[in-house]
C-alpha positions as CSV (number, residue, x, y, z in Angstrom):
1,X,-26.8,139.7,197.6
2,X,-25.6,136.2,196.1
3,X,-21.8,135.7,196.1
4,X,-19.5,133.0,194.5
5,X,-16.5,132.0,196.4
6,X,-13.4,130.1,196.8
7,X,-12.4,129.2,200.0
8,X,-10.1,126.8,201.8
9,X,-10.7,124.2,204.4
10,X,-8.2,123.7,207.7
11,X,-7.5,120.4,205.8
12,X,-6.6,122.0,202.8
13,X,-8.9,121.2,200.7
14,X,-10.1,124.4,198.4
15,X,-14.0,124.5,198.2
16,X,-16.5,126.3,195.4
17,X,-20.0,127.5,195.9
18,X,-22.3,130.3,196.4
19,X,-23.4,132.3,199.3
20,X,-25.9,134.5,200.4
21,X,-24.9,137.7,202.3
22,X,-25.9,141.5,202.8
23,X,-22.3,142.8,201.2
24,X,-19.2,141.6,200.9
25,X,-17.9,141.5,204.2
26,X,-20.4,139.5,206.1
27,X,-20.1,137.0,202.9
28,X,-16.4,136.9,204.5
29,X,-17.7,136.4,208.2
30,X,-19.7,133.7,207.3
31,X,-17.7,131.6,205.3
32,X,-14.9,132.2,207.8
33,X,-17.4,131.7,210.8
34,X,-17.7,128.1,209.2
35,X,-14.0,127.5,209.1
36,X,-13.5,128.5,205.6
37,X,-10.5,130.7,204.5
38,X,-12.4,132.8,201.5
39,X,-9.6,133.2,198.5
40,X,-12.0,134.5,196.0
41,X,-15.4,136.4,196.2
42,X,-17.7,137.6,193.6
43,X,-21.5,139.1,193.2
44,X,-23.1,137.2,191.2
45,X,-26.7,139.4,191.5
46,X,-26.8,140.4,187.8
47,X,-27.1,136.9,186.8
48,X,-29.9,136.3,188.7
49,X,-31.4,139.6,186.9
50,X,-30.7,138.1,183.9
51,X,-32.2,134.6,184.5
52,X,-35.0,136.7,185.7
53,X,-34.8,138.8,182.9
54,X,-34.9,135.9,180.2
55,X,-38.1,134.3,181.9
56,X,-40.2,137.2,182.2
57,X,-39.0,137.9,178.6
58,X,-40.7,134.8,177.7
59,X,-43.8,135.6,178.7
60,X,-44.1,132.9,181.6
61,X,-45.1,135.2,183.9
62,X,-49.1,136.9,183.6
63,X,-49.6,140.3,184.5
64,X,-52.5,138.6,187.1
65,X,-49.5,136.7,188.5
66,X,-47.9,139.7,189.1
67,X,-50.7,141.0,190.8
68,X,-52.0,138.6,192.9
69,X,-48.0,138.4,193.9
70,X,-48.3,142.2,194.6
71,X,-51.6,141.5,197.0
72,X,-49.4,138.9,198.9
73,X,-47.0,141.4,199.9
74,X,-49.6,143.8,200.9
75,X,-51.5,141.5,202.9
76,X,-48.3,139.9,204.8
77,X,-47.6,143.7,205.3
78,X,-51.1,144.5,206.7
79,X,-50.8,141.7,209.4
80,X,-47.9,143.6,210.8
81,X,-45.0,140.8,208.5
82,X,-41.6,143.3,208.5
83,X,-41.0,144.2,204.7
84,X,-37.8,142.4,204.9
85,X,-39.1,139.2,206.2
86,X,-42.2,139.2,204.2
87,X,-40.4,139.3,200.7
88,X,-38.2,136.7,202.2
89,X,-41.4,134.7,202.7
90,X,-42.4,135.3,199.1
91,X,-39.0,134.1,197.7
92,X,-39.0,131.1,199.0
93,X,-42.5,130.4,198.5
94,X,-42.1,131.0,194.8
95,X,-38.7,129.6,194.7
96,X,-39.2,127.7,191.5
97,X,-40.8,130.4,189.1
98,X,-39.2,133.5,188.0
99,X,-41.8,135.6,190.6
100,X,-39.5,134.0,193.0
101,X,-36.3,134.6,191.9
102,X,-37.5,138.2,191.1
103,X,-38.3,139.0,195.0
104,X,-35.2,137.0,196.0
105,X,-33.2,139.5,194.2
106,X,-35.6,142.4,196.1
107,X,-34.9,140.8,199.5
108,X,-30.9,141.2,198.9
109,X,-31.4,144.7,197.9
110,X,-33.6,145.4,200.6
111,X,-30.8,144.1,203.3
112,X,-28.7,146.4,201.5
113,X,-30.4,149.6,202.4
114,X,-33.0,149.9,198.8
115,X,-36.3,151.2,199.0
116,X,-38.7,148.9,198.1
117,X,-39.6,151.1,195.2
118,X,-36.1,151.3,193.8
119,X,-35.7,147.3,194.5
120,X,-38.7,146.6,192.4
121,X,-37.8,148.7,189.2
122,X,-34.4,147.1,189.2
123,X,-35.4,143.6,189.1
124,X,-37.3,144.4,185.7
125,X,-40.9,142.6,186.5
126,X,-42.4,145.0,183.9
127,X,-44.6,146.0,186.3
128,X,-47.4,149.2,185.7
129,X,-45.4,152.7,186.4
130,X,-48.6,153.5,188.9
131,X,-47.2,150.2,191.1
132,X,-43.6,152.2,191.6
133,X,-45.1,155.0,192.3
134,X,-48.1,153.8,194.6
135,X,-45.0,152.1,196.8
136,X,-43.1,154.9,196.8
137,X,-46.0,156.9,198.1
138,X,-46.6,154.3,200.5
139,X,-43.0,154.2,201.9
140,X,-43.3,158.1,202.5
141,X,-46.6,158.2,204.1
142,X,-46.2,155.2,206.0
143,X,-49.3,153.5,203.8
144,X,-47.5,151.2,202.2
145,X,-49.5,147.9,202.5
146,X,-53.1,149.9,201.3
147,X,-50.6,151.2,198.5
148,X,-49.6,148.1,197.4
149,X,-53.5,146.9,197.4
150,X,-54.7,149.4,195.6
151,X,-51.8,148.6,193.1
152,X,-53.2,145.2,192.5
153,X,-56.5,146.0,192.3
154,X,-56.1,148.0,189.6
155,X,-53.7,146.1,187.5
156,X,-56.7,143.4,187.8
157,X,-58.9,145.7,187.0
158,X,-57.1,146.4,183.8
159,X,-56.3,143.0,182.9
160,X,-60.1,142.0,182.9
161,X,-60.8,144.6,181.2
162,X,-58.3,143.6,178.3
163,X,-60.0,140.2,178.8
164,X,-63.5,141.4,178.5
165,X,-62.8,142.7,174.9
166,X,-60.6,139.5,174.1
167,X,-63.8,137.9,175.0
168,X,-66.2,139.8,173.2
169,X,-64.5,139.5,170.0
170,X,-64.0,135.5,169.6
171,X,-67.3,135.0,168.6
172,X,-67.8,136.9,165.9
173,X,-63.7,136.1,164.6
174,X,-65.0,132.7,165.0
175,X,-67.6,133.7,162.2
176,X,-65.4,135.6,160.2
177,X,-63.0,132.5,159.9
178,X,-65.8,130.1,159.2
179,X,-67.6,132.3,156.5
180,X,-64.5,132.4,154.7
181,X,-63.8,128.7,155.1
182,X,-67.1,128.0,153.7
183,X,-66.5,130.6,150.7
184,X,-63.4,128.8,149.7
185,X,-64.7,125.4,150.0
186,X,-67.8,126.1,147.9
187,X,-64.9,127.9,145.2
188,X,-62.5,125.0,145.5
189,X,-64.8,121.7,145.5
190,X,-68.2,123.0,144.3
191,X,-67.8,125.6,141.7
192,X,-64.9,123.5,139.4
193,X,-67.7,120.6,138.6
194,X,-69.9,123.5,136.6
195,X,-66.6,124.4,134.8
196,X,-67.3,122.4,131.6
197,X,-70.3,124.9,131.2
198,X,-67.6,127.5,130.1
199,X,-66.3,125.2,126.8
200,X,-70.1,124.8,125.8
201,X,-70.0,127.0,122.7
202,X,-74.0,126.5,122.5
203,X,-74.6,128.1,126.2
204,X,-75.3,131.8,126.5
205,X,-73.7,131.7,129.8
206,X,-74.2,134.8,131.8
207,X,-71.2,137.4,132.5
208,X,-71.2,136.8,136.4
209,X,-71.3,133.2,136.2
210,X,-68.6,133.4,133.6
211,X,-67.0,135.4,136.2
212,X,-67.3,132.9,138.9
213,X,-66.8,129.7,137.7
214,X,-63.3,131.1,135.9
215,X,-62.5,132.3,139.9
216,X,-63.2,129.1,140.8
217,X,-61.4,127.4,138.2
218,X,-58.2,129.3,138.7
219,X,-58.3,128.8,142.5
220,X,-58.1,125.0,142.5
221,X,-55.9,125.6,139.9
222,X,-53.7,127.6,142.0
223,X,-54.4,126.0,145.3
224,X,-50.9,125.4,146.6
225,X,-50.1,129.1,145.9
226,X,-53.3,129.9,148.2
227,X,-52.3,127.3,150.5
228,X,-49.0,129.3,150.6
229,X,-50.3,133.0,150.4
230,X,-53.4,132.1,153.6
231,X,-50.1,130.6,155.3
232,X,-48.4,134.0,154.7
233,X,-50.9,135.9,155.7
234,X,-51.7,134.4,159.1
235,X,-47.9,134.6,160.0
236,X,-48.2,138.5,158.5
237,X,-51.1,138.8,161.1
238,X,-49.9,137.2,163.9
239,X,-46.4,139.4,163.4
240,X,-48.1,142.7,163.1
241,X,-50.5,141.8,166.2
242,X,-47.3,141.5,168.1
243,X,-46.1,144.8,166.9
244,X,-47.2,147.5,169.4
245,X,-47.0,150.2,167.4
246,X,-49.2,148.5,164.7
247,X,-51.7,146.8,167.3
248,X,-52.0,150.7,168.2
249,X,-52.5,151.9,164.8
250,X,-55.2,149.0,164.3
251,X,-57.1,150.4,167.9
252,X,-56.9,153.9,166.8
253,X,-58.7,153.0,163.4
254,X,-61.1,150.8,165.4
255,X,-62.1,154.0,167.7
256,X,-63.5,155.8,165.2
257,X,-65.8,153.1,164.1
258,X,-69.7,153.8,164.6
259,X,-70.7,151.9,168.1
260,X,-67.2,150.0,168.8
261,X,-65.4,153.6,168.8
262,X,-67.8,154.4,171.3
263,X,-67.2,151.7,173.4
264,X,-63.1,151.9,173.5
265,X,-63.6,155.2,174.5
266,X,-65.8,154.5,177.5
267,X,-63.8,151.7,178.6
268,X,-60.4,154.0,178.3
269,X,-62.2,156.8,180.6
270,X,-63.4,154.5,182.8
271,X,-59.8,153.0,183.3
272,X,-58.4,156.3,183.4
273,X,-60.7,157.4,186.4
274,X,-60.4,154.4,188.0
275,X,-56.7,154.4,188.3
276,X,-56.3,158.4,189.1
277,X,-58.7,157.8,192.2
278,X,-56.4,155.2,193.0
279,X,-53.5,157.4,192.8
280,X,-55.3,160.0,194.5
281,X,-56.6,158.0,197.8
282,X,-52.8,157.0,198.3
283,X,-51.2,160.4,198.4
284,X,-50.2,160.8,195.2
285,X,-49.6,164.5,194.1
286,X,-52.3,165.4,191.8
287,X,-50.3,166.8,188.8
288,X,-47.7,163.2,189.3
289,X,-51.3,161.4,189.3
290,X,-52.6,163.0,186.2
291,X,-49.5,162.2,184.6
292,X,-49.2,158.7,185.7
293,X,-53.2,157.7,184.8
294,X,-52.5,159.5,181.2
295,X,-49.8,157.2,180.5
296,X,-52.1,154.0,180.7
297,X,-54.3,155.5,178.1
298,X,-54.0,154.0,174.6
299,X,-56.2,156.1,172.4
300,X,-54.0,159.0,171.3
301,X,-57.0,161.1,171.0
302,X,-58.0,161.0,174.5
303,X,-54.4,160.7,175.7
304,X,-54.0,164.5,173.7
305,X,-56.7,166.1,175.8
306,X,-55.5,164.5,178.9
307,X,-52.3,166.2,178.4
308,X,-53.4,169.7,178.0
309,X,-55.9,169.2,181.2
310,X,-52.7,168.6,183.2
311,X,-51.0,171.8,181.6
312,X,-54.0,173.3,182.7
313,X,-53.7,172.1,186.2
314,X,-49.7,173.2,186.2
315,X,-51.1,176.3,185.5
316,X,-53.5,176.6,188.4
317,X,-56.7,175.2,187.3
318,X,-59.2,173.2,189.1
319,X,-59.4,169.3,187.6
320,X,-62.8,169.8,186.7
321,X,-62.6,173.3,184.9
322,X,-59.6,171.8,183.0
323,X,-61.6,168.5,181.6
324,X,-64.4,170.6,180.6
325,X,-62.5,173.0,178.9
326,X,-60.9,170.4,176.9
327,X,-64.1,167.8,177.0
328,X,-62.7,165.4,178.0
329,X,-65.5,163.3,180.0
330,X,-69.3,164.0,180.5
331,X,-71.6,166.9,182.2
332,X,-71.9,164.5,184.4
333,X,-68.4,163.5,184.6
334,X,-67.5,167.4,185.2
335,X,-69.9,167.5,187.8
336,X,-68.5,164.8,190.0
337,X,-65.2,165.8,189.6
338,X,-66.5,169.3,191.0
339,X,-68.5,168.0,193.7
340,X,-65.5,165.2,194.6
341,X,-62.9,168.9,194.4
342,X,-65.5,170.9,196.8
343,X,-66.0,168.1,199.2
344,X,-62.7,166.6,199.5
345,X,-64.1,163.5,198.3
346,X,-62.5,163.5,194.6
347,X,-60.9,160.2,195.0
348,X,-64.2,158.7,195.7
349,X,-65.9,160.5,192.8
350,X,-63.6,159.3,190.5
351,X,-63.8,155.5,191.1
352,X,-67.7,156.2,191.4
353,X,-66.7,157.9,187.6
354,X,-64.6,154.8,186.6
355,X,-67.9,152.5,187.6
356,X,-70.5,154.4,185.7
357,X,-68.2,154.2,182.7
358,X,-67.5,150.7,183.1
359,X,-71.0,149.4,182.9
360,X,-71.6,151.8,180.3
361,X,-68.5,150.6,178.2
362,X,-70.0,146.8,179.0
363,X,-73.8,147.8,177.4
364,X,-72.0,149.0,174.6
365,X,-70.3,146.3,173.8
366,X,-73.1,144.1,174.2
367,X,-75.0,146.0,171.8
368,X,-71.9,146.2,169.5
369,X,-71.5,142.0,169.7
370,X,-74.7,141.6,168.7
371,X,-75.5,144.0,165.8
372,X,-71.9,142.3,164.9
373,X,-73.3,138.6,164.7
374,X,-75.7,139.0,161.8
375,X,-73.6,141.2,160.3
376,X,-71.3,138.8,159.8
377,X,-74.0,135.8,159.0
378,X,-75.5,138.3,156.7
379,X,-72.1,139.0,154.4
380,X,-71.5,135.4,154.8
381,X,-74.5,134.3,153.6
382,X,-74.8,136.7,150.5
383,X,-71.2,135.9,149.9
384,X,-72.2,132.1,149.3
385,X,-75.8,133.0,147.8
386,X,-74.0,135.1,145.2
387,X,-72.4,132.2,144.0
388,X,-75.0,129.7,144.1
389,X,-77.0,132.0,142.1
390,X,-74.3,132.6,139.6
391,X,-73.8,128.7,139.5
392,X,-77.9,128.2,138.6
393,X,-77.8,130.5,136.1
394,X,-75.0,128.8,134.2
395,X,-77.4,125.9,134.6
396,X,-80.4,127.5,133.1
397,X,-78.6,128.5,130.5
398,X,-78.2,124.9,129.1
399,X,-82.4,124.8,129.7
400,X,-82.8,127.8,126.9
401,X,-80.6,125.5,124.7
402,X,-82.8,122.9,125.0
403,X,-85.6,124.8,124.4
């Protein structure tokens, strides 16, 4: 723990700084071992927490920071680094970003007496429920380097995964933005330079072109308020896409979607299986696994039958007999899971589970990104073709005059 004090010197002269020390007393030892006479001592831990607690807030730290952070520990661990020492090591090689103030805090609790497990929760790194209770496994079975491995790996594995489907849909929102740009610029430059067809009493100008060019009229008319209202709604956006509850709402509409509902699904099974195998191979209890692996599921429909298939296994069911009952993965899903229950091998099965879903999840959206792309040209296109056609027939209209 960190300590302030106030201490005087044989000279007299009274002295103010901070210390670090395992508790109270040895902070007393020390200062008095270097002829200091303490006068006032104070923890000052829970304001490092709270500078930590203020940066991760801030979103400087990634969750693949966190977890390549997580494999440093496990690999110092694996080459035989005492925990103690090996945290120490971390602190003061991240000593300048909040990672580093984070596992200082750790490495005072840990001289204390703390578990590791109980350390990390209290320093607030937001880190994945599974990585507490993968290191408290590890601290009981005496695995906890592999433990806090397989924590990392899988909170990369879910982090690409998020990134995959970041990726997949900047493309076509990079249509979707353009088409509409292109829509407005044909409404706000082109369309108003027809306009004058309108106060042509001789024309027989057609209803949809009367239609348009009015629409057109009226939006360069209006263009600060539009200016104002697209403003508005791209702050509306980017507030409700930093809502969870209505980013959730969004991906449960999205799920049942034709082809992308399809996809989410896979991709949520696949993370599921991945990260219950994971739980599994590192001692985890199975019901406390099922549990934990349900929590990192998003779509509330899956998440429902998850939760009976774990009041199943309460009740004395096998894993497998419990998904199929509630269908919640494939035959062939079912059958690994019974072949992984029978052979002692269901850890294995699973992440071989999680990989066939994964590269079926990634086909999908393949397929999904491209039936998306002309889609998206295709409204475009007829979006802007409507109004061309609407603006010739206002043209030809002035032709039957002449005629």
């Amino acid at each position: 723990m960190r300590f302030k004090y106030e201490a005087v010197k044989r000279s007299g002269e009274t002295l103010k700084g901070e210390i670090d020390a395992a508790n109270e007393p040895d902070a007393f030892r020390l200062l008095q071992s270097q002829d200091l006479t303490p006068v006032r001592l104070s923890a000052v831990a829970a304001a490092g927490n709270s500078v930590l607690d203020r940066n991760i807030s801030t979103g400087r730290v990634s969750t693949r920071d966190k977890a390549v952070i997580i494999r440093e520990l496990a690999t110092l661990l694996a080459a035989g680094v005492p925990l103690a020492e090996a945290v120490d090591s971390i602190a003061e090689a991240h000593a300048a970003d909040p990672l580093g103030v984070a596992f200082r805090a750790i490495h005072n609790q840990l001289r204390g007496g703390t578990q590791l497990s109980v350390a990390l929760r209290s320093t607030k790194l937001d880190l994945p429920d599974f990585v507490y209770q993968l290191v408290a496994a590890g601290e009981l079975t005496g695995r906890l380097a592999p433990g806090l491995h397989s924590g990392a790996n899988q909170m990369e594995y879910e982090e690409t995964m998020r990134q995959e489907i970041r990726n997949a849909l900047i493309y076509p929102a990079i249509l979707v933005f353009a088409g509409i740009a292109a829509v407005l610029l044909v409404f706000i430059v082109v369309v108003p330079k027809f306009a004058s067809l309108l106060r042509n009493a001789k024309a027989n100008v057609p209803e949809i072109s009367v239609i348009v060019l009015k629409a057109g009229l009226f939006v360069k008319t209006n263009l600060s308020w539009f200016g104002l209202g697209g403003a508005a709604l791209v702050m509306s956006v980017i507030i409700a896409a930093a809502n969870p509850r209505i980013r959730m709402q969004v991906f449960e509409l999205a799920a049942k979607v034709p082809i992308l509902g399809d996809w989410l699904l896979e991709a949520e099974i696949g993370r599921w299986a991945a990260m219950l195998g994971t739980l599994l191979e590192n001692r985890v209890p199975i019901v406390r696994a099922m549990e934990l692996a349900e929590g990192s599921v998003a779509l509330s429909s899956l998440r429902q039958k998850l939760s009976l298939a774990v009041k199943d296994l309460r009740a004395g069911k096998k894993l497998a007999d419990a998904l199929a009952v509630h269908g919640t993965v494939s035959a062939m899903g079912q059958n690994l899971v019974r072949v992984g229950e029978r052979s002692g091998e269901l850890p294995t099965m699973l992440r071989t589970l999680a990989g066939l879903y994964e590269t079926s999840s990634r086909a999908r959206m393949k397929r999904f990104v491209i039936l998306l792309e002309p889609i998206t040209i295709l409204l475009i296109g007829s979006a802007i073709g409507f109004i061309m056609v609407a603006i010739m027939l206002a043209i030809t209209s002035l032709s039957n005059i002449a005629l």
